[in-house]
C-alpha positions as CSV (number, residue, x, y, z in Angstrom):
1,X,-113.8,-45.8,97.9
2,X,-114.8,-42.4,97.3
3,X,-117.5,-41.2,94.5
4,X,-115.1,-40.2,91.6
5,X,-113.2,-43.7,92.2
6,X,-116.4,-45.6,91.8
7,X,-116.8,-44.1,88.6
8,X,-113.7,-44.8,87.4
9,X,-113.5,-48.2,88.4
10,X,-117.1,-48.6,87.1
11,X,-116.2,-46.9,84.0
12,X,-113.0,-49.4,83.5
13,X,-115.5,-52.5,84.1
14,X,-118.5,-51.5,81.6
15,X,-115.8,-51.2,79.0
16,X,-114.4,-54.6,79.9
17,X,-117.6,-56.5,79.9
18,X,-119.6,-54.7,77.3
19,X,-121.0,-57.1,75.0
20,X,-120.7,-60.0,77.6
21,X,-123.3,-61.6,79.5
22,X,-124.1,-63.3,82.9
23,X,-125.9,-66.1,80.4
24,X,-122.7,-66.2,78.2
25,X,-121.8,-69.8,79.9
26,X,-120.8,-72.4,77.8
27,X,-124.1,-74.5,78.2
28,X,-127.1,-75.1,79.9
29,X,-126.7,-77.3,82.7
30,X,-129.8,-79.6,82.9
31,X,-132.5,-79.6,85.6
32,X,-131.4,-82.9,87.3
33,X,-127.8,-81.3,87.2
34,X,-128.1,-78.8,89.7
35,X,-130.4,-80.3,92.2
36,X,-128.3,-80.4,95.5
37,X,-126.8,-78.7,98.2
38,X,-124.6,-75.8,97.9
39,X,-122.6,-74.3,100.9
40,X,-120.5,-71.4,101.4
41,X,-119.4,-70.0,105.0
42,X,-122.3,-67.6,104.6
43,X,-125.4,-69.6,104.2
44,X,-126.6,-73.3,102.7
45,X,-128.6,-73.3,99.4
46,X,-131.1,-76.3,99.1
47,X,-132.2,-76.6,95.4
48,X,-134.7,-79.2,95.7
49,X,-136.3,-79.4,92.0
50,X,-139.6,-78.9,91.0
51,X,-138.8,-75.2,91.0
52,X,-138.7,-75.5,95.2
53,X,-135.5,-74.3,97.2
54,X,-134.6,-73.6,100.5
55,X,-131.8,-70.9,102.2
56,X,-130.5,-71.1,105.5
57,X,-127.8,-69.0,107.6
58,X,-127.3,-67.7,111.0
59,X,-125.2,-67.0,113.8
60,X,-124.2,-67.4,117.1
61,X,-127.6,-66.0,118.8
62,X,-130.1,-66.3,115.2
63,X,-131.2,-68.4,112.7
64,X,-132.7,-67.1,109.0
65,X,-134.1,-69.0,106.4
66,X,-135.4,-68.4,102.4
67,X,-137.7,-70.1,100.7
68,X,-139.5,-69.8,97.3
69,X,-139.9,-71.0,93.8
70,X,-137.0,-70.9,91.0
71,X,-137.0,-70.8,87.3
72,X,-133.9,-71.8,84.8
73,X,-133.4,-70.8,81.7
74,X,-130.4,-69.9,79.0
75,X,-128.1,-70.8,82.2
76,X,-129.4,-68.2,84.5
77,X,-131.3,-69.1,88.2
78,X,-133.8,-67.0,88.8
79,X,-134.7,-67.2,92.9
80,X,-138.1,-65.8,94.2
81,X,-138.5,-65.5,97.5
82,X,-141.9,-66.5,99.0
83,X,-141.2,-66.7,102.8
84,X,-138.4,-65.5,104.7
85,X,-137.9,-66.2,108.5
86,X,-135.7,-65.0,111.7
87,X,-135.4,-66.3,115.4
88,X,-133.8,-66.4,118.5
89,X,-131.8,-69.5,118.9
90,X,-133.6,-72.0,121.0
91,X,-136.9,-70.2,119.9
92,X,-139.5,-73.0,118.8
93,X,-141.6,-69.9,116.5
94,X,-140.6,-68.3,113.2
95,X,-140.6,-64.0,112.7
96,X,-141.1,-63.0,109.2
97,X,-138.4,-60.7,107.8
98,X,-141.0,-59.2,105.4
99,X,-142.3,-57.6,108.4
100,X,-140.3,-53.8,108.6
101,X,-140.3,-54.4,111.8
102,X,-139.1,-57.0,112.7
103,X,-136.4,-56.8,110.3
104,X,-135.1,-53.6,111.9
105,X,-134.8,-55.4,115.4
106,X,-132.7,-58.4,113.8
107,X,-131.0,-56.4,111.2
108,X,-131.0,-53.0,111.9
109,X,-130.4,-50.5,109.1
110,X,-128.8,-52.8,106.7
111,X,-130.6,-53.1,103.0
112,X,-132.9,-55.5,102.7
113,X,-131.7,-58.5,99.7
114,X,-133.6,-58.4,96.8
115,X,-136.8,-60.8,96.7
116,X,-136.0,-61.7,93.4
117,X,-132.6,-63.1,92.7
118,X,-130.1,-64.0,89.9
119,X,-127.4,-67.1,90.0
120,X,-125.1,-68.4,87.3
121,X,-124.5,-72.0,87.6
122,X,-120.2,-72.2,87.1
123,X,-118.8,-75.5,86.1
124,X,-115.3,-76.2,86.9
125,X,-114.2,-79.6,85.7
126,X,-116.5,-81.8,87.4
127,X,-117.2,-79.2,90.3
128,X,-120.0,-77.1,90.0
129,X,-120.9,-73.6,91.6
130,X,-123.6,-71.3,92.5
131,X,-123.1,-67.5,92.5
132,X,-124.9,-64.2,91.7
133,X,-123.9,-62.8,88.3
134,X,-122.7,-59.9,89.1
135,X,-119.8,-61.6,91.5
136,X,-117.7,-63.2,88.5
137,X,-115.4,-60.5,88.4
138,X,-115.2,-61.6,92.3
139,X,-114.5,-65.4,91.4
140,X,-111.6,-64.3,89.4
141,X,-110.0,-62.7,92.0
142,X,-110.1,-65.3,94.3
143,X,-108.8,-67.2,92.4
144,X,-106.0,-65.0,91.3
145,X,-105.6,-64.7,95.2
146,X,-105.1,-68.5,95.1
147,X,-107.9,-69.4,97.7
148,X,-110.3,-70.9,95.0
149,X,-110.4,-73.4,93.8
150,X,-111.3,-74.3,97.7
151,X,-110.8,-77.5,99.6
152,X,-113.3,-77.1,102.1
153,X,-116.8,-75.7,102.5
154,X,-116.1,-74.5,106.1
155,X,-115.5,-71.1,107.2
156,X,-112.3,-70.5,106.0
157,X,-109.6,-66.7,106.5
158,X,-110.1,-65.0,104.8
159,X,-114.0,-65.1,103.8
160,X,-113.5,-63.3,100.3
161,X,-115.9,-63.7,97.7
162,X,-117.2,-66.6,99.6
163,X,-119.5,-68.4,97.0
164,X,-121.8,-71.6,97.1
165,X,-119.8,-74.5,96.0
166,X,-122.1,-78.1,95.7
167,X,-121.5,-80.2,98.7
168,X,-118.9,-83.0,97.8
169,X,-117.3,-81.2,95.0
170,X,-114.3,-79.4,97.7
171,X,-113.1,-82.6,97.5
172,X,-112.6,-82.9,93.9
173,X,-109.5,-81.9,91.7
174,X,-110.1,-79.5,89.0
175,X,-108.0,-78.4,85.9
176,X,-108.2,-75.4,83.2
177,X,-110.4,-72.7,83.4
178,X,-114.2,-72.5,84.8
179,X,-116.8,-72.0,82.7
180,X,-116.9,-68.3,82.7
181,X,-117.9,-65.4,79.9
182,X,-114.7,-64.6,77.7
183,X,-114.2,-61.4,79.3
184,X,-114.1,-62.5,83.2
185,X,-112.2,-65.7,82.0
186,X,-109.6,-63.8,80.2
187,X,-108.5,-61.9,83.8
188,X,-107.3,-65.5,84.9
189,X,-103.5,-65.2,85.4
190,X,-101.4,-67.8,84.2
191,X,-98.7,-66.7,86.6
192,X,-99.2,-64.4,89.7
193,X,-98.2,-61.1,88.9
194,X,-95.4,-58.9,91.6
195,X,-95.5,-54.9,90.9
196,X,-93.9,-52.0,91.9
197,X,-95.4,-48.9,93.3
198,X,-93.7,-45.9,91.1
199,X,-95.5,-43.2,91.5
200,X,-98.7,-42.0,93.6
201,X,-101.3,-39.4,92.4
202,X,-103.5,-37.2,94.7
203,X,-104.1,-37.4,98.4
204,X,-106.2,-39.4,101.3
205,X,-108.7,-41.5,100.0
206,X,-108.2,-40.1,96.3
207,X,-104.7,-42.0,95.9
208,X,-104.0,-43.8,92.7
209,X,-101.1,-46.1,92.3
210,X,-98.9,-45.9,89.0
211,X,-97.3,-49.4,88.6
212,X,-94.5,-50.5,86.6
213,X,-96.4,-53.5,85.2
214,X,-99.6,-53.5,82.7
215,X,-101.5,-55.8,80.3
216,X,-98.2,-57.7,79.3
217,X,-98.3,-59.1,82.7
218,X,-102.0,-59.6,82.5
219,X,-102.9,-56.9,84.6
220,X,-106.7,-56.1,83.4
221,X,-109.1,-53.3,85.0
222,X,-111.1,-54.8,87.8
223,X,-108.7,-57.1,89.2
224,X,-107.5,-56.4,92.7
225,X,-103.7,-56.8,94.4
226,X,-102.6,-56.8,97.4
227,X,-99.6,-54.7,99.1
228,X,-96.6,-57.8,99.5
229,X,-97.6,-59.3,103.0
230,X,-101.4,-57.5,103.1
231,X,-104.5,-59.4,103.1
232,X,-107.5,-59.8,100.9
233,X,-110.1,-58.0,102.2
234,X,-114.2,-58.6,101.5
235,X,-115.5,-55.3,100.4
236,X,-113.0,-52.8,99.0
237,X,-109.4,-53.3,98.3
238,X,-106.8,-51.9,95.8
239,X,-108.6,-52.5,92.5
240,X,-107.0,-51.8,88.8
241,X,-108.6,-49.3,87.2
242,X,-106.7,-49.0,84.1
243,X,-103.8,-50.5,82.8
244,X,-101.4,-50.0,79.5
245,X,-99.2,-52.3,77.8
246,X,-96.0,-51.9,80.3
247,X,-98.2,-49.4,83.3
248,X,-101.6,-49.6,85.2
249,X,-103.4,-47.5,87.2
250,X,-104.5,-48.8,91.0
251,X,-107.2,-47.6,93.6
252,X,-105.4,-47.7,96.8
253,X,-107.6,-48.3,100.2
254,X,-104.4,-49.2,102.7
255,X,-101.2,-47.6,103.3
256,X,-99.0,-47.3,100.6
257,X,-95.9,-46.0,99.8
258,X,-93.8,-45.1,96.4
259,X,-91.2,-48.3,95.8
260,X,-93.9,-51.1,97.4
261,X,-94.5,-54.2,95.8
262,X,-98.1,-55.2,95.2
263,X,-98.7,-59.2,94.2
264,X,-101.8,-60.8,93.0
265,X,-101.4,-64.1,95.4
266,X,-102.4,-64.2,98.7
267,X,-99.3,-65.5,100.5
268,X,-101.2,-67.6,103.5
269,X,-99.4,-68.1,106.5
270,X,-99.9,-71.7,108.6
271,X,-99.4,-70.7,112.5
272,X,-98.0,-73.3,114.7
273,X,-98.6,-73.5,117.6
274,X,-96.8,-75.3,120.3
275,X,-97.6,-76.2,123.9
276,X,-94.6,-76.5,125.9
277,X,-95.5,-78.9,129.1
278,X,-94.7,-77.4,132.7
279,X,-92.5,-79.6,135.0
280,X,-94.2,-80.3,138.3
């Protein structure tokens, strides 16, 4: 997404959630609530009380791993990170990631995460979930997509918006809304949404997508759709960026034409496959 998108969108989302807050949840979840294991397809969250917790993730040739002190208050998780390790697989000694160094060799250029950390606690029914606060607008859309709520904590296609989810709770049925701020909770669609392309504005990476459906339909800035048979994707997207009552403006990253339908549920596909034995 170019510059004078990201402003747009950006513009679109501080207007929705002025006035709402990461803490806005409907309570405080007690100590001895949260005290667990949280996995996503990322990384495994240990929150072992006491203010102690423990992050691990990896891949095929390296293992990491967080670990520092917490603090919890007015429904907000506050993670400080005290040590923070890489190796080789099969290596028996830890490499700290503080070091610039050695961080280049395992990671390259990429940013560095923050030391310090913030996670809402999301309860949904009797589940319970652990993400940074500035992903909610992210949880929406997953589940507008139709791949939350989750039924496994494995690594699951497509990985979007991929949050911690307590270890046990995939299992469990949930109903109504999660406990969300009144602004990301109002972008939950009661029914998925099908568009129409109508019109397209400017050129190359600049495109914006008029469609024929607006806030009626639920359509709110910030949400994302998908063109009928596309994919969700984990960074960028086609993203609402304004919408009226019957009309709404789109950001459009893929190829789109004039008279496509964009849909807000991810239609998954199940592949079978079948083996077809040989005769001798």
């Amino acid at each position: 997404m170019t510059d004078h998108r990201s402003k747009l969108v950006g513009l679109a989302l501080a207007f929705l959630f002025a006035g709402s807050s990461i803490s806005a949840q409907n309570k405080s979840i007690p100590e001895a609530g949260f005290v667990g294991t949280f996995s996503s397809p990322y990384s495994t969250i240990i929150i072992y009380g006491r203010g102690r917790y423990r992050e691990a993730w990896g891949d095929c040739t390296t293992e990491s791993y967080e670990s520092g002190t917490y603090s919890y208050t007015h429904g907000i998780l506050s993670l400080v990170a005290k040590e923070r390790g890489v190796r080789n697989r099969g290596d028996k000694h830890w490499q700290s990631l503080f070091d610039p160094k050695i961080y280049r060799e395992f990671n390259g250029d990429d940013t560095p995460r923050a030391r310090e950390r913030e996670f809402v606690l999301v309860e949904w029914a009797s589940r319970l979930y652990l993400m940074e606060g500035d992903s909610l607008t992210d949880f929406v859309n997953v589940i507008n997509f139709g791949i939350e709520p989750r039924s496994s904590n494995n690594c699951v296609w497509p990985v979007v918006g991929a949050f911690h989810l307590r270890e046990g709770d995939e299992k469990k049925i949930v109903t109504g809304n999660p406990s969300l701020p009144e602004n990301p909770s109002s972008m939950i669609l009661k029914k998925p949404v099908e568009a129409e392309i109508v019109a397209i504005e400017g050129n190359g990476e600049q495109r914006i997508a008029i469609l024929n459906q607006g806030t009626e339909a639920g359509l709110r800035p910030g949400m994302r759709l998908l063109l009928d048979g596309g994919q969700p994707k984990l960074w960028g997207g086609m993203q609402i960026i304004s919408a009226s009552d019957h009309t709404a403006r789109m950001s459009l990253d893929e190829t789109a034409e004039v008279g496509k339908k964009v849909i807000s549920k991810f239609q998954q596909v199940k592949l079978t496959v079948t083996i077809k034995k040989q005769d001798n």
